[in-house]
DOGUFI-636916 format. One record per residue (C-alpha): residue number from 0; residue in three letters; chain; x, y, z. Coordinates in Angstrom, 1 decimal. Layout:
REM DOGUFI-636916
NUM  ALA  A  X  Y  Z
...
***
This chain:
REM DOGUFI-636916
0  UNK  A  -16.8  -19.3  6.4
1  UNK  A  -13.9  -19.7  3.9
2  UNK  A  -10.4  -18.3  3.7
3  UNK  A  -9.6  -15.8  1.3
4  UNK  A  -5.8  -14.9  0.0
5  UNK  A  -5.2  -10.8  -0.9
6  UNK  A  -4.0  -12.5  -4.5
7  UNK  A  -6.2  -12.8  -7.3
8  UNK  A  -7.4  -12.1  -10.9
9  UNK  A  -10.3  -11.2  -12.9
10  UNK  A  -11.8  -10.1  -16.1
11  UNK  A  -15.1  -9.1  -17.5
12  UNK  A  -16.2  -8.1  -20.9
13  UNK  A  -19.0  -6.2  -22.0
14  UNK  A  -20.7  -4.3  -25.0
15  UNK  A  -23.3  -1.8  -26.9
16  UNK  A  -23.5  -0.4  -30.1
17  UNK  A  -21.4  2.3  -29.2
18  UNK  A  -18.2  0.7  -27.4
19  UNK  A  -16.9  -2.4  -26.3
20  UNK  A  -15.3  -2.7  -23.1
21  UNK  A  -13.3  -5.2  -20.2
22  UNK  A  -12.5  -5.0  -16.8
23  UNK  A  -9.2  -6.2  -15.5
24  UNK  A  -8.8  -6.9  -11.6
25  UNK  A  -5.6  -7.3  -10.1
26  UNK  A  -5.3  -8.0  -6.3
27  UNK  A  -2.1  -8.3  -4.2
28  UNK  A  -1.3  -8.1  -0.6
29  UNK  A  -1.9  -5.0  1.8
30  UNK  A  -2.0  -3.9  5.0
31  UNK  A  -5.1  -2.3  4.6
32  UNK  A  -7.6  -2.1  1.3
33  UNK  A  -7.0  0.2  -1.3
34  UNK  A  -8.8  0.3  -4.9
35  UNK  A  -6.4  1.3  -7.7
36  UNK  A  -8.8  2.8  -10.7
37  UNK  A  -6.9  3.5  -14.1
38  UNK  A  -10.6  4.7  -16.3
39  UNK  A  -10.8  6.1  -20.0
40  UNK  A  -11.2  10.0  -19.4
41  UNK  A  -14.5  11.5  -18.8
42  UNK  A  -15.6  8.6  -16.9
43  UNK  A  -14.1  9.7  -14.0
44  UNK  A  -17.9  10.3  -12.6
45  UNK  A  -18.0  6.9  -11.6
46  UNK  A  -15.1  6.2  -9.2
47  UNK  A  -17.2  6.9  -6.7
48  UNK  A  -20.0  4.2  -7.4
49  UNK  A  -16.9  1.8  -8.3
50  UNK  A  -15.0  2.2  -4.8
51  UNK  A  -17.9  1.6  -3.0
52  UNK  A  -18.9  -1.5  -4.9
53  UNK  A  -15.1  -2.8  -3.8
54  UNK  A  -15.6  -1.8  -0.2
55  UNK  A  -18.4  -3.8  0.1
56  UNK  A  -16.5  -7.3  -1.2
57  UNK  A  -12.7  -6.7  0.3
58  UNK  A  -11.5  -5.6  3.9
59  UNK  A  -7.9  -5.9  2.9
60  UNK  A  -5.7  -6.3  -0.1
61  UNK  A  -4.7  -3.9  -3.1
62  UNK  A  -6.8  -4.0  -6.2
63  UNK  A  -6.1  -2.9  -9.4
64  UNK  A  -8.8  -2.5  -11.9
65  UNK  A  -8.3  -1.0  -15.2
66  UNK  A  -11.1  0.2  -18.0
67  UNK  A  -10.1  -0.6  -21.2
68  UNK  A  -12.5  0.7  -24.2
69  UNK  A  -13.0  0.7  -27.8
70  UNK  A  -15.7  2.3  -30.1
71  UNK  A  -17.6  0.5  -32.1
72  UNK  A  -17.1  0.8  -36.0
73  UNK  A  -18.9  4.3  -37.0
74  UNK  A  -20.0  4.7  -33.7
75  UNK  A  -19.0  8.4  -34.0
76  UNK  A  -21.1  11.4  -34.1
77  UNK  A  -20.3  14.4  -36.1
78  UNK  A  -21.4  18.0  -34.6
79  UNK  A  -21.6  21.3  -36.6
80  UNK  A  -19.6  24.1  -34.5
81  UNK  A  -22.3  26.9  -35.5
82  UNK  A  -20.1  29.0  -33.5
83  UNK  A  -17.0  28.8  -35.1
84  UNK  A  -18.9  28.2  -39.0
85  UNK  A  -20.3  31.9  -37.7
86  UNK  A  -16.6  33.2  -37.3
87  UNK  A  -15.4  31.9  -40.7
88  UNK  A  -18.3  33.2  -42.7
89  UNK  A  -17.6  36.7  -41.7
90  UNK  A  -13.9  36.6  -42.1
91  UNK  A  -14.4  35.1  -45.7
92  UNK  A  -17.6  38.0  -46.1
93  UNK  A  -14.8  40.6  -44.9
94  UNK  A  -11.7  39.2  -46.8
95  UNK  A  -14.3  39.1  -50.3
96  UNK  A  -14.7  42.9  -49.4
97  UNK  A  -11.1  43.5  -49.0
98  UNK  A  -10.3  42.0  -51.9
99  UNK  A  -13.3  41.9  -54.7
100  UNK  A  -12.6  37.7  -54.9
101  UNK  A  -15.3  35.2  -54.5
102  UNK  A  -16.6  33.5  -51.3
103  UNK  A  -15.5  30.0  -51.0
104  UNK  A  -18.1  27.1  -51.1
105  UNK  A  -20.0  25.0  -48.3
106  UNK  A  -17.1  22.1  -48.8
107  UNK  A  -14.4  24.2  -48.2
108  UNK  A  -16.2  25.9  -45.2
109  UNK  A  -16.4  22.5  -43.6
110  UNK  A  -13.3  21.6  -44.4
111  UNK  A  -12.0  23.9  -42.2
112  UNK  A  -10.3  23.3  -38.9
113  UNK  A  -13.3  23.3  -35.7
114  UNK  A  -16.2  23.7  -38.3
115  UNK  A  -16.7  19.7  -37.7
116  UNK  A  -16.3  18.2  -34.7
117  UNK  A  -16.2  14.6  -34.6
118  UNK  A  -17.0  12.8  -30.5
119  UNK  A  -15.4  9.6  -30.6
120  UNK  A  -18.1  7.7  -27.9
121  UNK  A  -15.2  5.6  -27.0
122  UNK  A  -14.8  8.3  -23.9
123  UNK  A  -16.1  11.0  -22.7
124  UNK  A  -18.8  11.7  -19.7
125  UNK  A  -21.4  10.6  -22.6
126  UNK  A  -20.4  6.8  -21.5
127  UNK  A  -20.8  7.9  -18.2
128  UNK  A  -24.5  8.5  -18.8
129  UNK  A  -25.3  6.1  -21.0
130  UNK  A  -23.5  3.2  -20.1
131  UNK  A  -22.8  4.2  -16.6
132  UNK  A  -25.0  1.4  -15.2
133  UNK  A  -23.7  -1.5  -17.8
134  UNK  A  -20.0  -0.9  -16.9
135  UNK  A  -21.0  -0.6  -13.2
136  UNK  A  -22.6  -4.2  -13.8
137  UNK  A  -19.6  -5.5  -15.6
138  UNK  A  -17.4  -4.0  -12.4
139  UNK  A  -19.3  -5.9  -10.2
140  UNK  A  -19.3  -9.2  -11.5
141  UNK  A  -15.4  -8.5  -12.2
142  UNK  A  -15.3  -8.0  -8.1
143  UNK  A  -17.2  -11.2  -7.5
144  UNK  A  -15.1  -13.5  -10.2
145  UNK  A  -11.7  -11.7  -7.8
146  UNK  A  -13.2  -13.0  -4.5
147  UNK  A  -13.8  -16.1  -6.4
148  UNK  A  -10.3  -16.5  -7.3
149  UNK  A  -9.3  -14.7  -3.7
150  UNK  A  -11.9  -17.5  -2.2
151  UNK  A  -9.7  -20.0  -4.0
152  UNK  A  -6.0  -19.3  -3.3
153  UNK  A  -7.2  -18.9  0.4
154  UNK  A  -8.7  -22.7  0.4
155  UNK  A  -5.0  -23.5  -0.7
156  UNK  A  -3.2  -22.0  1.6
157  UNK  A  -5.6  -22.6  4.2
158  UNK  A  -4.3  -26.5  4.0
159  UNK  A  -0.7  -25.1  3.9
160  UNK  A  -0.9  -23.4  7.0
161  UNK  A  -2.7  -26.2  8.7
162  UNK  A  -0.1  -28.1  7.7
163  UNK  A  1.8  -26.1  9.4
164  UNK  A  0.5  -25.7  12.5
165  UNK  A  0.6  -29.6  12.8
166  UNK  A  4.7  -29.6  12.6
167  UNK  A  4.5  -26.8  15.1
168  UNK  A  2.1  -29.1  17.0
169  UNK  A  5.0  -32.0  16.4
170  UNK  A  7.7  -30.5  17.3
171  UNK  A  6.3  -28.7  20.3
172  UNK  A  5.8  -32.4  21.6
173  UNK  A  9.4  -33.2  20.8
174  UNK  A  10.5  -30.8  23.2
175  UNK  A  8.0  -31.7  25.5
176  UNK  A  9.2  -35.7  25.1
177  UNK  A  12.4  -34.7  25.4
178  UNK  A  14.8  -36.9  28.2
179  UNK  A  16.3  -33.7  29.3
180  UNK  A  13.2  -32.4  30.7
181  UNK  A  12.7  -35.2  33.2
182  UNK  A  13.3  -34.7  37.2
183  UNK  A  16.1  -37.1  37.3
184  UNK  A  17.7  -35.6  34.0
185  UNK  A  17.8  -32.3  35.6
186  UNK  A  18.4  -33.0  39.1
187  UNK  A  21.8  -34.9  37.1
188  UNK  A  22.6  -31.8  35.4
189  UNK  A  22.3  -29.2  38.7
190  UNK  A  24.8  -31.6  40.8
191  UNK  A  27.3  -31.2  37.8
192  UNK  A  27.0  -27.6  38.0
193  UNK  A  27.2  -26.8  41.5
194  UNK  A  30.1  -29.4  41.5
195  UNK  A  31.4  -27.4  39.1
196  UNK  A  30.8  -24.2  41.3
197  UNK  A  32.5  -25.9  44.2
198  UNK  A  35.4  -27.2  42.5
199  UNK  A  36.6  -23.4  41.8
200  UNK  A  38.3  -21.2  43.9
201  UNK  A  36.0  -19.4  45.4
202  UNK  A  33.8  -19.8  48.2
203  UNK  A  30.0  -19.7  47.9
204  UNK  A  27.9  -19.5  50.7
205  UNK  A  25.3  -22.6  50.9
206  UNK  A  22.3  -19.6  50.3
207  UNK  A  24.6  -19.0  47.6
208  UNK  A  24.5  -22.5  46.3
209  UNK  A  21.1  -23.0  46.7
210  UNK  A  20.3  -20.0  44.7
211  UNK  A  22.1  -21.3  41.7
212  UNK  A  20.8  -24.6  42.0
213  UNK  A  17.4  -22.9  41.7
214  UNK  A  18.3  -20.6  39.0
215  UNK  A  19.8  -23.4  37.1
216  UNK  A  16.2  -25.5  37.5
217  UNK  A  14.7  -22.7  36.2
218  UNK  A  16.7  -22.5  32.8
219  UNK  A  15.6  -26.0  32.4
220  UNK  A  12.1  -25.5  32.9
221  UNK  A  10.3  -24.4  29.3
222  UNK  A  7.2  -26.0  30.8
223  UNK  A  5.3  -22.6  30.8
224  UNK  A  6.3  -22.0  26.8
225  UNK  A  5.3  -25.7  26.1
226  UNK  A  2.2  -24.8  27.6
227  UNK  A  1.6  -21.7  25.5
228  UNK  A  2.8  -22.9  22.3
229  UNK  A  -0.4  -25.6  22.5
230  UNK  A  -2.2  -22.6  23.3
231  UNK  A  -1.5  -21.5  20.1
232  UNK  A  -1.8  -24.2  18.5
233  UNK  A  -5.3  -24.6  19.2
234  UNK  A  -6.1  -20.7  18.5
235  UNK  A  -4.8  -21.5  15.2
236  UNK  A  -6.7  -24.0  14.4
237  UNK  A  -10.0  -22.5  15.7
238  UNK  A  -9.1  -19.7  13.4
239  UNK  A  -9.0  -21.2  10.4
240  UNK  A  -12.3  -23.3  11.3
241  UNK  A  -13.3  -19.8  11.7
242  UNK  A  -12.5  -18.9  8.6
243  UNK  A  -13.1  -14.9  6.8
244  UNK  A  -10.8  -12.2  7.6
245  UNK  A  -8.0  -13.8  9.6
246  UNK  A  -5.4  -13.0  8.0
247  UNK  A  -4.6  -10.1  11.1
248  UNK  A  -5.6  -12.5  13.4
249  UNK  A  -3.3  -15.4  12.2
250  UNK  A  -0.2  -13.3  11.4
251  UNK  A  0.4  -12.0  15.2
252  UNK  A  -0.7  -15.4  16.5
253  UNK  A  2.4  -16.1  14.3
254  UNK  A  4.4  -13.3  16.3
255  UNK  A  3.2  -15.1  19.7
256  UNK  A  5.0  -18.7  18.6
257  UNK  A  7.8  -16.9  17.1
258  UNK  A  8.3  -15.3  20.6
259  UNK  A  7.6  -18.8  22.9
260  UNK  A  10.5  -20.6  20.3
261  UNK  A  12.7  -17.9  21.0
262  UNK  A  12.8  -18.2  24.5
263  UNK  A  12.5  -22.2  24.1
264  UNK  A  15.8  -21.7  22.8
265  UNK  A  17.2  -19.2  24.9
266  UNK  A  16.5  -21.6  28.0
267  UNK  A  17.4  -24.5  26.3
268  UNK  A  20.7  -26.4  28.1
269  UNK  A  19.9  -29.7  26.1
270  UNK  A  21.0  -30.0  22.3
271  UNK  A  18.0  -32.3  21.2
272  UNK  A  15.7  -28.9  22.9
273  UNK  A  17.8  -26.7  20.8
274  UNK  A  17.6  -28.1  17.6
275  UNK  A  13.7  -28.7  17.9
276  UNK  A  13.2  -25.3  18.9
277  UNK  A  15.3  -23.7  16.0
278  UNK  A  12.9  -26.0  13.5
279  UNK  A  10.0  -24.5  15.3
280  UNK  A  11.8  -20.9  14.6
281  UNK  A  11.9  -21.9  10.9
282  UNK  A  8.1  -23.6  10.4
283  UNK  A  6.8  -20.2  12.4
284  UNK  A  8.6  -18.0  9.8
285  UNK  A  7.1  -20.2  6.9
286  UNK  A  4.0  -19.6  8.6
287  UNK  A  4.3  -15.7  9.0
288  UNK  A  5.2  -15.4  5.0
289  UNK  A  1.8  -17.6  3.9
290  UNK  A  -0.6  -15.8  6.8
291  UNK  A  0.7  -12.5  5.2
292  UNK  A  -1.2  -13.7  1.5
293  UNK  A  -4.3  -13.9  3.8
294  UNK  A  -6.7  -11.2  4.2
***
């Protein structure tokens, strides 16, 4: 299944003899999903057809999609307010009987404020109706041209992260390689500090010694968080084999090696160990920010 990235863009165009129209989808990261709608008034009635349509492609990410239409020349319809034409004729009947003049004519009836009404199609809950199913159609090949794109960036970023994970993999086994780590190495290092222990003033107990001797082997041991950082390591990769919605997945297996290199580093009483393990810090926070961009 592939990788896809929260980051993406589409747009789709469409048209009858009464408007023209285009879709524009703009995705970028969230923690959750989250549809953005910006439609022309009156076509509110189908945000609820449109969210669902975008539920069923994304799981995560924010999307903003945006209706933009325009009429088509004379695609207007004028409308005779019968009402208001009603209102006017009786208040020029009564004025001509106030005042003995003429009644005006048809033109300058109609020229009148509200007698004509002219419905721009452009918007209105007429679309709705008549085009509802065409713009619905147009939204959902917008969605599928954004997973495209979303499809796309999270191939790319797929190799990044890999690549990744192999430096991780790397330098894991640089600390693991490391001199310091061997028996002799560290039996070296313990006499030097309980030498040092001695050499002071005060007394330890033998007990006493012997704890710190052990204590000291144990500061030197990261053999546990080599072990688990090639744990991750492989979880990683099987993720990404995995592929889909990983990006959850991916970002606290992220927080799991961050954890392991920090206390690599904390235990670390070698300077080659210290060094690899604040690389390993830094390639786990470049991780982290490109696992974020995944859904």
């Amino acid at each position: 299944m592939a990788v896809s990235s929260m980051t993406g863009f589409a747009r789709t165009e469409g048209a009858d003899e009464a408007a023209s129209w285009f879709w524009e989808l703009r995705s970028v990261n969230g923690k959750g999903f989250d549809l953005r709608l910006r439609v022309p008034p009156g076509l509110e009635l189908l945000e609820p057809k449109l969210r669902a349509l975008a539920a069923q492609r994304f799981t995560r990410g924010t999307v903003h999609a945006s209706l933009t239409m325009t009429r088509q020349q004379g695609a207007v319809e004028v409308r005779l307010n019968e009402t208001v034409l009603q209102q006017v004729v009786n208040a020029a009947l009564r004025a001509t009987e106030l005042t003995g003049g003429t009644m005006p004519d048809t033109a300058s009836l109609l020229g009148l404020r509200g007698v004509l009404e002219i419905a721009d199609l452009e918007a209105g809950g007429a679309l709705a109706v008549q085009d509802g199913d065409m713009l619905l159609a147009d939204f959902s090949r917008a969605l599928k041209e954004l997973d495209s794109a979303r499809k796309g960036e999270g191939e790319r970023l797929k190799i990044v992260v890999a690549e990744q994970i192999d430096e991780i993999e790397r330098l894991t086994g640089v600390v693991e390689a490391s001199p310091s780590r061997s028996v002799d190495a560290i039996k070296v290092r313990i006499g030097e500090q309980v030498a040092r222990l001695i050499g002071t003033d005060q007394k330890f107990e033998p007990d006493r010694l012997h704890q710190e001797a052990v204590l000291i082997a144990n500061r030197a041991d990261v053999e546990e968080e080599l072990k688990r950082l090639k744990a991750h390591v492989s979880a990683g990769r099987d993720l990404l084999n995995e592929g889909g919605a990983i990006g959850r997945k991916l970002d606290f297996l992220a927080q799991e090696f961050q954890r392991e290199a920090n206390t690599l580093c904390s235990k670390s009483i070698d300077t080659a160990i210290t060094e690899a393990g604040l690389a390993l810090k830094v390639k786990i926070d470049q991780m982290r920010e490109q696992v974020q961009n995944l859904e």
